[in-house]
N, CA and C of each residue as an Amber inpcrd file, in Angstrom:
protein
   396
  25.6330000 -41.2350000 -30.7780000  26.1250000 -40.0220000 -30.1340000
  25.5210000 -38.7800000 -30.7990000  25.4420000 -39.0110000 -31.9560000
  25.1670000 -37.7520000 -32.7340000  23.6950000 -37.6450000 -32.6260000
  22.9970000 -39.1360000 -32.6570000  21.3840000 -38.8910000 -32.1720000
  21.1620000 -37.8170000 -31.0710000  22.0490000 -38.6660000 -30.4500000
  21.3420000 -37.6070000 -28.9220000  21.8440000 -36.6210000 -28.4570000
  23.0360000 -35.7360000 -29.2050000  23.1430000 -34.3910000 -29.1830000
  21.9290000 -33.7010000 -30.1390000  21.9310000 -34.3550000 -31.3060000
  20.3000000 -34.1330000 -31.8140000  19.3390000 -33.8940000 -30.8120000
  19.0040000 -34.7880000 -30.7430000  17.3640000 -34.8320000 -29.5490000
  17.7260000 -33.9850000 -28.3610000  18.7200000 -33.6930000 -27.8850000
  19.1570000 -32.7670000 -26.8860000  19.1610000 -31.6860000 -26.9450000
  19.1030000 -30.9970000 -28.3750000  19.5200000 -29.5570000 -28.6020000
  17.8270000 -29.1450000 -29.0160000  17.2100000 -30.5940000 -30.0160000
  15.6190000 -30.0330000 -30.4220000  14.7780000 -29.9340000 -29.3280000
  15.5190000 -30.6160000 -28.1090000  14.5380000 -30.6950000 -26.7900000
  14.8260000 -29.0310000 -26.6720000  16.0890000 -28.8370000 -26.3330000
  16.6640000 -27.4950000 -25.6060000  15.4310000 -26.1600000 -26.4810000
  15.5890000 -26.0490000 -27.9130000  14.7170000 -25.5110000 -28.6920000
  13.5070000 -25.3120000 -28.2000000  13.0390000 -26.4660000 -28.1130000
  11.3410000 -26.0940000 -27.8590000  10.8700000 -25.7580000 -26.5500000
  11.9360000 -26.3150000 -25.5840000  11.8280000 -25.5510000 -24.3050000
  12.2300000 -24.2570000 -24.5750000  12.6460000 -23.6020000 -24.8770000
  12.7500000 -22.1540000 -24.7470000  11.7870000 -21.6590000 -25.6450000
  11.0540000 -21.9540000 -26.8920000  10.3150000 -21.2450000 -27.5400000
   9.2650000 -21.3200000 -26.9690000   8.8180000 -22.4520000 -26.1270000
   7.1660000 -22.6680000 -25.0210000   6.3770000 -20.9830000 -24.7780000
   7.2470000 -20.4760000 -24.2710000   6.7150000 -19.5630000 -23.5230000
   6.1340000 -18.6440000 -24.8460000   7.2330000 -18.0150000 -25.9510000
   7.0700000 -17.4530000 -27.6090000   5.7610000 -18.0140000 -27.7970000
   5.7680000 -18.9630000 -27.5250000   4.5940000 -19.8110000 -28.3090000
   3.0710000 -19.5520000 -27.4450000   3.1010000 -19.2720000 -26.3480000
   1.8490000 -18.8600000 -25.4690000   1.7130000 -17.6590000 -25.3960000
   2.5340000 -16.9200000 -25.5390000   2.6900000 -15.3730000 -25.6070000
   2.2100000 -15.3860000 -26.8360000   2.8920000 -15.7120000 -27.8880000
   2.0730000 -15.3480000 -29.3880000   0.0510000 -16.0240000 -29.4640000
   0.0210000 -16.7880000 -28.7780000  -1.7080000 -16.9350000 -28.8690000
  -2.5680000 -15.8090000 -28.3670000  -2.0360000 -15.3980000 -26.8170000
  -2.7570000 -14.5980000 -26.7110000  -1.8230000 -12.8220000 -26.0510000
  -1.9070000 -12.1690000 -26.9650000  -0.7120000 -10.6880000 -27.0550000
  -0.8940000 -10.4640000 -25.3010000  -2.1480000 -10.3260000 -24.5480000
  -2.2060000  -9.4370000 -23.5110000  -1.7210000 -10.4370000 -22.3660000
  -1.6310000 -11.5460000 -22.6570000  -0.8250000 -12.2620000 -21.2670000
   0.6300000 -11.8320000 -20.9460000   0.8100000 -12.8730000 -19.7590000
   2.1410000 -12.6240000 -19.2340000   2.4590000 -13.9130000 -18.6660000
   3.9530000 -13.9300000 -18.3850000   3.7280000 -15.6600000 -17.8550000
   3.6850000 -15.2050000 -16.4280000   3.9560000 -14.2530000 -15.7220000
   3.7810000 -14.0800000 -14.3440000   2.9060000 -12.7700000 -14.0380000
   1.5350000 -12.8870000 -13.1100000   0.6120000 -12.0820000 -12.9930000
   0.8670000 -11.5090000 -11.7730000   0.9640000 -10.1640000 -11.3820000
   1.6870000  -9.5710000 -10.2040000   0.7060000  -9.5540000  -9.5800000
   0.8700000 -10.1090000  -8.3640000  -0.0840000 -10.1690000  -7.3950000
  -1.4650000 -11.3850000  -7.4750000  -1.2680000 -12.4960000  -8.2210000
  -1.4830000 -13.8570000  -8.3830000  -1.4240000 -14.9310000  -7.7490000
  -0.4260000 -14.4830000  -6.4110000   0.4580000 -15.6220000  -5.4160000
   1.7120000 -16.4410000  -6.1590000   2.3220000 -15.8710000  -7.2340000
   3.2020000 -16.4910000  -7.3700000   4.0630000 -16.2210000  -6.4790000
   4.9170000 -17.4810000  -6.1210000   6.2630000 -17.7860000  -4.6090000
   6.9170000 -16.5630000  -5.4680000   7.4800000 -15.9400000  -3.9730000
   8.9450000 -14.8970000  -3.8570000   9.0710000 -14.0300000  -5.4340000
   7.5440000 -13.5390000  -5.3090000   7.6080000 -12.0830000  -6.4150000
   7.5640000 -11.1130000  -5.3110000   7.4200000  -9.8680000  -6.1360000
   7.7440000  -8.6780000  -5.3890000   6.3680000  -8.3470000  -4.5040000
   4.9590000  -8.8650000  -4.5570000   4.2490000  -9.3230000  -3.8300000
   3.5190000  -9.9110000  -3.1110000   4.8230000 -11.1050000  -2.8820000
   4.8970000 -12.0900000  -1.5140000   4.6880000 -11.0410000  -0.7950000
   3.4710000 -11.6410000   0.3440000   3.8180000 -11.2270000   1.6480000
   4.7180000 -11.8500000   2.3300000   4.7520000 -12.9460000   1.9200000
   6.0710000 -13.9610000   3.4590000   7.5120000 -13.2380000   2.9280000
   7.7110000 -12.0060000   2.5440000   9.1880000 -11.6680000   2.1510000
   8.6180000 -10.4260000   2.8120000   7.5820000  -9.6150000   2.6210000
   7.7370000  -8.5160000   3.8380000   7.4030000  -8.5730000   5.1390000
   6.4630000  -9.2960000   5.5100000   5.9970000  -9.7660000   7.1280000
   6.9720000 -10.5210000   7.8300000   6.8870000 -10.5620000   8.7030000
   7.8360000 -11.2330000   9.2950000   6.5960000 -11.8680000  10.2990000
   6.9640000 -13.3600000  10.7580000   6.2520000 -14.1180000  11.2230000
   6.2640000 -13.4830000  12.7280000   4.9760000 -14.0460000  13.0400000
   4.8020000 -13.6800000  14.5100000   5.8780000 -14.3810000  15.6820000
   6.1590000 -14.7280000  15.4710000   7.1230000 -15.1200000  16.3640000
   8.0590000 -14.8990000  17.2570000   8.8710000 -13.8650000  15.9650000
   9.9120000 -13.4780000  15.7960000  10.1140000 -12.0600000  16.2300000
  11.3530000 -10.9460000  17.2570000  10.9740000 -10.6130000  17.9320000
  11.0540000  -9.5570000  16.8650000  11.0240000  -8.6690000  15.5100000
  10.9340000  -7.5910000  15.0380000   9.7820000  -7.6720000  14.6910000
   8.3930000  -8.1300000  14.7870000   7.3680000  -8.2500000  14.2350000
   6.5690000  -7.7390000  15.2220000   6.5260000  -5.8330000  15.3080000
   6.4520000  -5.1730000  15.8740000   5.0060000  -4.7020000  16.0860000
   4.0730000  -5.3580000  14.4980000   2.7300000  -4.6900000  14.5320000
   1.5330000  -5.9240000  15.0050000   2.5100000  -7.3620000  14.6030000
   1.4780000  -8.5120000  14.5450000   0.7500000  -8.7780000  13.3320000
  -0.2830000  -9.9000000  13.4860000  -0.6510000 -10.0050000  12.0570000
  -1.6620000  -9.1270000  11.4050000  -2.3010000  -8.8770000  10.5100000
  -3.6350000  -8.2540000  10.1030000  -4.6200000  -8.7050000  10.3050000
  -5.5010000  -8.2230000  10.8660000  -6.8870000  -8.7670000  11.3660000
  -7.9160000  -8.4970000  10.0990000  -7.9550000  -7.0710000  10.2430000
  -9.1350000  -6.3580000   9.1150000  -8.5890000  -4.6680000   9.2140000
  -8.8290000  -4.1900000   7.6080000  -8.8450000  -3.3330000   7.5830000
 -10.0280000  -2.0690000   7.9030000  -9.7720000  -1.1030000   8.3850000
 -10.8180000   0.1660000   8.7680000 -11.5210000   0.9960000   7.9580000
 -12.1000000   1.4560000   7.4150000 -12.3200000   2.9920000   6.8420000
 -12.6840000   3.8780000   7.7410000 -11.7230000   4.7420000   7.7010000
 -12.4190000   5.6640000   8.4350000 -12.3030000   7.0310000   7.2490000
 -14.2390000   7.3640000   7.3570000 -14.7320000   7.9090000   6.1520000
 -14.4790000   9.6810000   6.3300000 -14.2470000  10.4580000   5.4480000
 -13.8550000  11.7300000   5.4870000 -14.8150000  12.6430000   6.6050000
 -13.6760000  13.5130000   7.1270000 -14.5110000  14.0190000   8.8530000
 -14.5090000  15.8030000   8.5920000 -15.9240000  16.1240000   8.5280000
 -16.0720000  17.7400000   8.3420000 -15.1520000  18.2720000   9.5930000
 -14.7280000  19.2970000   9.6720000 -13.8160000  20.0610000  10.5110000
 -14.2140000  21.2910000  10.5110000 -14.8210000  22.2290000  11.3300000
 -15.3370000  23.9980000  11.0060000 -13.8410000  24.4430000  11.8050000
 -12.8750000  25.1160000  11.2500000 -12.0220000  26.3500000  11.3460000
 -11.6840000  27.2140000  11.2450000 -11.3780000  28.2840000  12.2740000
 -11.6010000  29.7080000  12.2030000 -10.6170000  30.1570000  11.5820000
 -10.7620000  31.2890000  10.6100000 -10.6430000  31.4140000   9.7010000
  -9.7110000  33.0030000   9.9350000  -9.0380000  33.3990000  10.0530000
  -7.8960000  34.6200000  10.6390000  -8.7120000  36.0150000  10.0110000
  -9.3020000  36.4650000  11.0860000  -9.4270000  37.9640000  10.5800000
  -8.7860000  39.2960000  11.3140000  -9.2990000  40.2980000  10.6710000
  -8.9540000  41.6490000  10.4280000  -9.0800000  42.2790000  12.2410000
  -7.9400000  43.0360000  13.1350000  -8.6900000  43.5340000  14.1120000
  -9.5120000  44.5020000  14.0400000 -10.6030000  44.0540000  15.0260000
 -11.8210000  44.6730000  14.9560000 -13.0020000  44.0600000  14.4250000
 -12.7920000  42.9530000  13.7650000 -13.8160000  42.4410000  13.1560000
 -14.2050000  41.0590000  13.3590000 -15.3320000  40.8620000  13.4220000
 -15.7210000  38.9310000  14.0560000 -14.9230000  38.2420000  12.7660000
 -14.7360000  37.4420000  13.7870000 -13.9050000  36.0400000  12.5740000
 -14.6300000  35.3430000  12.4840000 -14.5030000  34.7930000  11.1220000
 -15.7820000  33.7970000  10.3200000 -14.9760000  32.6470000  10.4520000
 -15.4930000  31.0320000  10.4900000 -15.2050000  29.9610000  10.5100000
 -15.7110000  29.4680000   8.6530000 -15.0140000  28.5640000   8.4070000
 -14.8020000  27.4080000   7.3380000 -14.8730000  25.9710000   7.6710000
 -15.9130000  25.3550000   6.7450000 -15.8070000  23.6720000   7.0180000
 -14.9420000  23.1670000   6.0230000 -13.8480000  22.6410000   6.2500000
 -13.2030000  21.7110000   5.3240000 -13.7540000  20.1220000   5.6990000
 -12.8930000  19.7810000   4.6220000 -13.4300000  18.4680000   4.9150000
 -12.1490000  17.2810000   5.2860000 -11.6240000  16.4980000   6.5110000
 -10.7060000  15.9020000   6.3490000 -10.3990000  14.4080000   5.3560000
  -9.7430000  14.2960000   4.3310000 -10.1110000  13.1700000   3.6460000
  -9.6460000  11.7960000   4.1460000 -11.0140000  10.5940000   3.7450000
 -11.2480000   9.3910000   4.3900000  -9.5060000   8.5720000   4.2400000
  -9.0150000   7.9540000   4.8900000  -7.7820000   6.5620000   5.1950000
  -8.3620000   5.6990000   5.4760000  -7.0990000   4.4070000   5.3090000
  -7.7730000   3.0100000   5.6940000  -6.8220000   3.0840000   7.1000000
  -7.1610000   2.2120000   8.1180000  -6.5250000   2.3980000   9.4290000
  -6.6030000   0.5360000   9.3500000  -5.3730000   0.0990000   9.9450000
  -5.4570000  -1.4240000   9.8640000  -5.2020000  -2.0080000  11.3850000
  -6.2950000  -2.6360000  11.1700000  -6.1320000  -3.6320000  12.9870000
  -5.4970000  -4.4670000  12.8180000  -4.2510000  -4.7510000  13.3800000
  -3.5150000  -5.9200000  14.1570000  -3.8990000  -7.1440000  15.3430000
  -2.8560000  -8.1040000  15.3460000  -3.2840000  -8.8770000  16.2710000
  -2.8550000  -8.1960000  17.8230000  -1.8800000  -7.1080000  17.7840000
  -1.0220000  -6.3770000  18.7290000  -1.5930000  -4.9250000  18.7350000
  -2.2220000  -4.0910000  17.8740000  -3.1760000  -2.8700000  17.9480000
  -3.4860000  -2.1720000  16.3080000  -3.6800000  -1.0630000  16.0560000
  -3.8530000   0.0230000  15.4740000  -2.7850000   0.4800000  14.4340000
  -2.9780000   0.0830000  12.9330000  -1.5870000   1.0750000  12.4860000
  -2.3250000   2.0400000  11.6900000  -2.5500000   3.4740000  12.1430000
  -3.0560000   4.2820000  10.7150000  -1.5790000   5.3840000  10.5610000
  -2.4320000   5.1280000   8.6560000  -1.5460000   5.5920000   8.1410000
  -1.0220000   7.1130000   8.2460000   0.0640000   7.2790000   7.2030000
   0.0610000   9.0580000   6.9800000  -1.1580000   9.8720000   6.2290000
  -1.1290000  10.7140000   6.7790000  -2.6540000  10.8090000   6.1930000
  -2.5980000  12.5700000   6.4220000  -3.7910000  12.9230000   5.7290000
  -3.2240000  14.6140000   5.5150000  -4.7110000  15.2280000   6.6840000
  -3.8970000  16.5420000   7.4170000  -4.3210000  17.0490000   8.2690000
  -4.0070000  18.2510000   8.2210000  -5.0090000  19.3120000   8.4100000
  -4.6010000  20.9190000   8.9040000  -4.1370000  21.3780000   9.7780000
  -3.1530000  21.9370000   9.4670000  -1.8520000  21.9100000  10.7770000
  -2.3280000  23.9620000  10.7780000  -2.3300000  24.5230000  12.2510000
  -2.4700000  25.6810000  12.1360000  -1.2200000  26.0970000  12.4950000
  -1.1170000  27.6060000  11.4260000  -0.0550000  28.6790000  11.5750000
   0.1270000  29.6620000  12.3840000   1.4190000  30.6030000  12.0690000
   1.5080000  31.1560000  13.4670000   0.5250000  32.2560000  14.0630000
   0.3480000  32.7210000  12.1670000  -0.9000000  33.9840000  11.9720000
  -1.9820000  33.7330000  11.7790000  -2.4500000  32.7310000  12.7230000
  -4.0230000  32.0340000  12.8680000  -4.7060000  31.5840000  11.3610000
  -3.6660000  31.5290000  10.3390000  -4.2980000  30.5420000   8.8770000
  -4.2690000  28.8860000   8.8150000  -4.5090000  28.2540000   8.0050000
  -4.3890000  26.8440000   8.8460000  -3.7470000  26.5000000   6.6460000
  -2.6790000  25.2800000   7.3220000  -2.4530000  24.7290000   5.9550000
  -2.8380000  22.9600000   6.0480000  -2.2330000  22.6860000   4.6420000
  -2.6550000  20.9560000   4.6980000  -1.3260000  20.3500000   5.3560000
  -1.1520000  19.7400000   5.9630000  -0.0820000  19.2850000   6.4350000
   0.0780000  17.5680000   6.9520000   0.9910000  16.5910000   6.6370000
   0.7820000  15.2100000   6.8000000   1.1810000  14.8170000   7.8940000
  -0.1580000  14.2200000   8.6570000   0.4470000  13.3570000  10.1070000
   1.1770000  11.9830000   9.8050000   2.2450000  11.6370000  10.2030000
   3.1100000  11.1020000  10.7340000   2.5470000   9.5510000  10.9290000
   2.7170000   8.3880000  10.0150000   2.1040000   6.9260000  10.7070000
   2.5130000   6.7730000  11.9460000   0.8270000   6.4480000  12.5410000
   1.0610000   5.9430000  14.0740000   0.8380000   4.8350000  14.4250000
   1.0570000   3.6120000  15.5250000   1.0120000   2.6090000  15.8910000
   0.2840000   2.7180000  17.6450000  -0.9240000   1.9520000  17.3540000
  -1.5450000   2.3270000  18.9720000  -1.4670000   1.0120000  19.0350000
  -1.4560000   0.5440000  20.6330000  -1.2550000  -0.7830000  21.0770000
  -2.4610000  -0.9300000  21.5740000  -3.2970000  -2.2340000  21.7920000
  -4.4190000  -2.8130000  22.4340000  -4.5640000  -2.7890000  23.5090000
């Protein structure tokens, strides 16, 4: 009896120090690498997607992602009455836009929204969803 509360408790021991013991060989590991495919971490996809099937799976699956690369814009630029108004090129900066099996999701993404006194600011469009 007393053996094998022995051998039971030195088992229990070295199972828990395993991990102490791989961690101390090498300092910069971890026993779980985020984004590795380990099951039901915080970046599973099968815990945020929802299968096609099913009727909230509103965008479909991912096909391929887009770039769409930063787009010059010339905007006029508010002047003085009486005087020609000069234009400005900004530049709009590049997003990824993602194709579905069902359409289009691009993201929020920043855009010059014009004011009331003909100046223009940065302002964020709104994620949109286009269908096929």
């Amino acid at each position: 009896m007393r053996a094998t509360l022995a051998r039971s408790l030195t088992l229990l021991a070295l199972t828990l120090m395993l991990p102490t013991v791989v961690l101390a060989r090498n300092p910069g590991a971890s026993l779980v690498t985020p984004g590795a495919g380990f099951p039901f971490g915080p970046n599973d996809p099968s815990l945020t997607t929802p299968h096609l099937v099913l009727p909230w799976n509103v965008y479909g699956a991912v096909l391929r992602n887009i770039v769409i690369p930063a787009q010059p814009v010339i905007i006029p630029l508010a002047a003085a009455p009486g005087t020609t108004g000069e234009s400005r090129m900004i530049e709009i900066p590049a997003y990824i836009m993602t194709e579905t099996t069902l359409g289009f999701l691009v993201p929020a993404r920043y855009v010059p929204e014009p004011l009331a006194d003909g100046t223009y600011r940065w302002g964020i469009a709104p994620p949109q969803f286009f269908r096929k």
